[in-house]
C-alpha positions, -999 to 999 in steps of 0.1 A, spaced: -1 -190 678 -18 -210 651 -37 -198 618 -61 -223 606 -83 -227 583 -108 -252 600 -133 -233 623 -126 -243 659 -158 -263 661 -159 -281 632 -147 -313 629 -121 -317 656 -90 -325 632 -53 -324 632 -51 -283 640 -72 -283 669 -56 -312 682 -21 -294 680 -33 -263 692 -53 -278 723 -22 -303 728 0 -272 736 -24 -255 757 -25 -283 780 12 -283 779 11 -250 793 16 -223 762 -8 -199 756 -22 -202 724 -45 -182 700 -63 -200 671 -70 -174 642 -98 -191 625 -96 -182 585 -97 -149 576 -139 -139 577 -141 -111 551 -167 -83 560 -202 -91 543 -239 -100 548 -233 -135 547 -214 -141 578 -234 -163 602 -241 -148 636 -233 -177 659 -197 -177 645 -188 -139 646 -174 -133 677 -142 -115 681 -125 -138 703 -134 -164 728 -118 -185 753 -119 -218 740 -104 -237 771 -72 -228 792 -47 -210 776 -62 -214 743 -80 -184 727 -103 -186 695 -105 -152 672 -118 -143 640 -105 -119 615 -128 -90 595 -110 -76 571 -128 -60 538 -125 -87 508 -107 -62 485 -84 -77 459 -60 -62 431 -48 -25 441 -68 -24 467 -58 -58 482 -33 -39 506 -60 -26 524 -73 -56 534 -36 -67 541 -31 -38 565 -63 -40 582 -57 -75 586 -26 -72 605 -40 -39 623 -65 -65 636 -45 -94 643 -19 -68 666 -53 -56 687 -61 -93 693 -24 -96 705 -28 -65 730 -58 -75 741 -52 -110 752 -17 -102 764 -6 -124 743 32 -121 728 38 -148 703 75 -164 694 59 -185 669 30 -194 643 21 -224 631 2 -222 598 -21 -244 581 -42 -221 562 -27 -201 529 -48 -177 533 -28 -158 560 -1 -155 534 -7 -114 534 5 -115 574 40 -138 563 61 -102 560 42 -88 590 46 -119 609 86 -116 600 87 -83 611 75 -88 645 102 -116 650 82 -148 647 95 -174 637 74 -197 615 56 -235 615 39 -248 582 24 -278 589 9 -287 557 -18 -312 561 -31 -319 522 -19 -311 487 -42 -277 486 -33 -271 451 -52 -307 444 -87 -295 460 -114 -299 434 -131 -263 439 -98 -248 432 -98 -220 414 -64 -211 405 -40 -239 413 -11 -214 403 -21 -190 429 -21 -215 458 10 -228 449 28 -193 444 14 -188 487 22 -219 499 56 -218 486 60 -181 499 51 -198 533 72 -227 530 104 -205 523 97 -181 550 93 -215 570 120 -219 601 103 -254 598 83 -274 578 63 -299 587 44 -325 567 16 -350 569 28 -376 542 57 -384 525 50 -373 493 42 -339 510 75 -336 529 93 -348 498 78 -320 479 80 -295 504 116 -306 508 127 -290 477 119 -255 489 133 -254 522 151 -288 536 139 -283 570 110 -306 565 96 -334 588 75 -362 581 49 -361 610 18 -381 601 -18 -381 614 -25 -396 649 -56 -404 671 -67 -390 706 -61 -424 721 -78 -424 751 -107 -406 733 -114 -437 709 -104 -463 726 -132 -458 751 -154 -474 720 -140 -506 734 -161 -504 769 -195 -488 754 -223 -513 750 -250 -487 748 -262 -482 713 -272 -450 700 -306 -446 695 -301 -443 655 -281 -475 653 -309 -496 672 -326 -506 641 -292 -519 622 -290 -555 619 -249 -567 619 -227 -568 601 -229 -531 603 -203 -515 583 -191 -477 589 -173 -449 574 -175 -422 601 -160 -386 587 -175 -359 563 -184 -370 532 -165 -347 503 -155 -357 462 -128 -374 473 -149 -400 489 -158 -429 466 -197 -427 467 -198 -458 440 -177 -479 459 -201 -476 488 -230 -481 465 -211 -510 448 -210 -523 485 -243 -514 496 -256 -532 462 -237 -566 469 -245 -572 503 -282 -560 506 -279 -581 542 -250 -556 555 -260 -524 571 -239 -498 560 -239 -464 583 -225 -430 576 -214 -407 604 -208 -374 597 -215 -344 576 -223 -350 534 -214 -328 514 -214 -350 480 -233 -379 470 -259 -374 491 -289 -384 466 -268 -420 454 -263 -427 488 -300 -425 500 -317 -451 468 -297 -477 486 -320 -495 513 -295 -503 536 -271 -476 539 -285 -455 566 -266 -419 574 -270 -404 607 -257 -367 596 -228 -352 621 -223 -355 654 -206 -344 681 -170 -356 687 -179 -369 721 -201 -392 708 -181 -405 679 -170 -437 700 -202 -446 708 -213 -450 671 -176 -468 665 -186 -496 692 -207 -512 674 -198 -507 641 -183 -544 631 -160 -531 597 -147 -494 593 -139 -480 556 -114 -456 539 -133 -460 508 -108 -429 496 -107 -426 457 -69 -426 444 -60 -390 428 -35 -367 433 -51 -350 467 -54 -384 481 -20 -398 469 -7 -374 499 -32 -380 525 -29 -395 559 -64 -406 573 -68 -392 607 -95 -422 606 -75 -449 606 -57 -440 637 -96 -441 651 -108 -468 639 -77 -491 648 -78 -472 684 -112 -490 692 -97 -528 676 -116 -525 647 -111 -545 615 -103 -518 585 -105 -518 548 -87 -489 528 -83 -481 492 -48 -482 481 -33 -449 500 4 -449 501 2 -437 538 -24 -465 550 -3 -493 527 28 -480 539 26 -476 574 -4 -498 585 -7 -527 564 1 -551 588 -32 -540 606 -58 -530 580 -66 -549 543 -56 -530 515 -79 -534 485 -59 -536 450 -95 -526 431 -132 -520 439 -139 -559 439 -108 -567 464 -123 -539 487 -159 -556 487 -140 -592 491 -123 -577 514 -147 -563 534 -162 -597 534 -134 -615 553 -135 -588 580 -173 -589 586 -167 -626 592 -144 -618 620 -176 -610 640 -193 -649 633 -158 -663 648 -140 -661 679 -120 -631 677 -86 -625 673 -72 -611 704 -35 -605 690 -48 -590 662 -71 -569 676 -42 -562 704 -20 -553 673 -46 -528 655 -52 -510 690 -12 -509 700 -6 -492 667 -30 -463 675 -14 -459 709 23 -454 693 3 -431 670 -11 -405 696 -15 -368 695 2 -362 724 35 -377 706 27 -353 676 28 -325 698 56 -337 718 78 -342 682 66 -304 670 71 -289 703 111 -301 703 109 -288 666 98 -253 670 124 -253 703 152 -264 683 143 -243 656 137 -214 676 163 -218 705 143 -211 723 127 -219 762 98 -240 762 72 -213 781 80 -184 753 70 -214 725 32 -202 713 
């Protein structure tokens, strides 16, 4: 069972890759979606009950009523009531639970009741998320979680040696990439029908655009090299007006995740234009893997986990004029004969990076952990 807090369709990131990679190892799995409290808002085309998602792998949403203080065990006991039902209904009887979201921290005593043993796989620094409210509060559940924890796993360093401090059972297990998926970019020579007009060098950040994506750095880019094409793929939520004064950055809104390779095969530089703060000090770009998947030349920010782990295969920038030099030297790789070994070297690294080895390293986890068989696991 897993507990997340990204919608199943949304962004196909590191919890749906988990949970999918276990169904197609044979588990059953059910992917709670965060908690949806009861109210007028709710949109229509995402309040089902529960839907099959693909073999073995069950999508549900929970309803309970959003009330807080005294009442807030009331929505606690609802909550479980409902999460049982789905349980009996499926015919599903879960061993485990991997959690990303702290949100389910009202199910953690519920959860230990019914004898499951527990996963967090944390995935960001949640306390460091600009819209947070109450940083105190989100620590105070996520270290509930973590203690309750048979293991812990953790997307960066500095998480797991955070984490680590609360319950020693933690596990470095970055980020990884859907090989196969990405490095299909590789064989495409179509071009998507909103690229045709882009004139190389065509540089690209594809992902969702949030505050911890540096807008001004882009701009700054954009604003240097009027004769690069610069193309955004994916979702902005931030910086949407800067981003459109600038004549030659063109953004193409999301898209679906099948077609993700075909905008990567013909973009000629990929960015991690990430700014450095405390959220981003422990984040692992799933993008990288991506990008480096398809042989394509990347320029990060300084993130510990890209310089640490990848700089042999992607320019670091020290400062926002190193990352536009930078991006220089790679968009010339496209006017020369290319590299072969290097671009050999960016696309091996994303193969020993796969999700099917993530799942592979948590599944042994939660069956040493656990002790239990393999077919009992989610």
């Amino acid at each position: 069972m897993v507990v997340a807090a990204l919608p199943w369709g949304f962004l196909w990131q590191r919890p749906q890759q988990i949970a999918s990679g276990l169904a197609i190892k044979g588990h059953r799995v059910i992917y709670f979606q965060n908690p949806t409290y009861l109210k007028t808002s709710i949109k229509i085309n995402n309040s089902f009950l529960t839907r099959e998602a693909m073999q073995n792998l069950y999508v549900a949403n929970l309803f309970p009523p959003p009330f807080f203080g005294k009442l807030r065990v009331v929505t606690e006991k609802l909550g479980f009531l409902l999460f049982k039902t789905y349980l009996r209904w499926l015919s599903i009887k879960p061993d485990v639970v991997i959690i990303y979201s702290l949100m389910y921290d009202f199910l953690l005593g519920p959860m230990k009741s019914m004898g499951l043993r527990i996963l967090y796989d944390c995935i960001d620094d949640h306390s460091a998320f600009s819209g947070t409210s109450d940083v105190s509060k989100v620590l105070k559940a996520e270290e509930r979680i973590v203690k309750e924890s048979a293991v812990v796993t953790a997307t960066s360093r500095n998480l797991c040696e955070r984490l680590s401090k609360t319950n020693p059972n933690c596990h470095y297990v970055p980020n990884a990439v859907d090989f196969d998926h990405f490095h299909k970019a590789t064989r495409i020579t179509e071009k998507p029908k909103d690229m045709q007009h882009l004139k190389p060098p065509i540089i690209g950040f594809i992902g969702a655009i949030y505050d911890w994506i540096d807008i001004g750095l882009i701009c700054k880019l954009a604003q240097t090299h009027p004769d690069y094409s610069i193309i955004i793929v994916g979702p902005i939520e931030y910086g949407q007006e800067r981003l459109r004064k600038q004549q030659n950055i063109t953004t193409v809104g999301a898209k679906p995740y099948s077609l993700l390779p075909h905008y990567l095969a013909h973009v000629d530089v990929c960015l991690i234009p990430f700014k450095i703060n405390r959220l981003t000090l422990a984040a692992n770009p799933i993008k990288l893997y991506e990008y480096l998947a398809a042989g394509k030349p990347v320029v990060s920010t300084p993130l510990p986990e890209v310089r640490d782990n990848a700089s042999h295969v992607a320019m670091i920038a020290d400062d926002a004029d190193d990352f536009i030099r930078k991006v220089e030297t790679a968009a010339n790789e496209t006017k020369n004969p290319k590299d072969r070994g290097l671009i050999q070297e960016r696309i091996n690294f994303a193969k020993n990076n796969s999700w099917k080895a993530r799942v592979d390293t948590i599944e042994k986890l939660l069956e040493h952990s656990a002790n239990l068989p393999s077919h009992h696991m989610t």
